[in-house]
Steps between C-alpha positions, in 0.01 A plus 500: 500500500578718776660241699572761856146540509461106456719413744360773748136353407565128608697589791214730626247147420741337724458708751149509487473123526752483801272775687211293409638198607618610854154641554344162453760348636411732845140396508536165457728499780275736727594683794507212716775327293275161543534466090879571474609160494319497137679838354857315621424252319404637187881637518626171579342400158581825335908420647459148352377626142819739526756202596322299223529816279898494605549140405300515152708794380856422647749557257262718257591853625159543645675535875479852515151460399419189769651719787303799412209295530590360905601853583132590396381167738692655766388869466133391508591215794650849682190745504288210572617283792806532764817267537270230688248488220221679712277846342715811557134683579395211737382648865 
């Protein structure tokens, strides 16, 4: 198994399903920002998985793993919505 290639493959899926994500993530929102109160809180939730996450593998070695995982939260909380939780594209 080539495992570059492999690693190169899934990373490149991940992508794909961030892009995707932040797309639908922007329509559901709209331009007038009236739905962003629903996208924040679907990273509330995602936040909560990742503090559960934290607690279930504490002491396991998966920490590295766990923060990966909020910096990813955080990336897609960034391209999406500002500091006060409103639609960066919102007029």
């Amino acid at each position: 198994m080539d495992y570059d290639a492999e690693i190169r493959r899934l990373a490149a899926e991940n992508m794909a399903q961030q892009y995707l994500l932040i797309g639908l993530c922007r329509g559901i929102v709209g331009l007038d920002g009236r739905n962003a109160p629903v996208v924040e809180d679907a990273f509330r939730y995602a936040e909560s998985m990742v503090e559960i996450a934290a607690t279930k593998f504490s002491g396991t070695g998966h920490g590295a793993h766990v923060a990966s995982i909020a910096e990813v939260v955080e990336q897609l909380r960034a391209a999406l919505l500002d500091d006060g939780g409103q639609p960066k594209d919102a007029v």
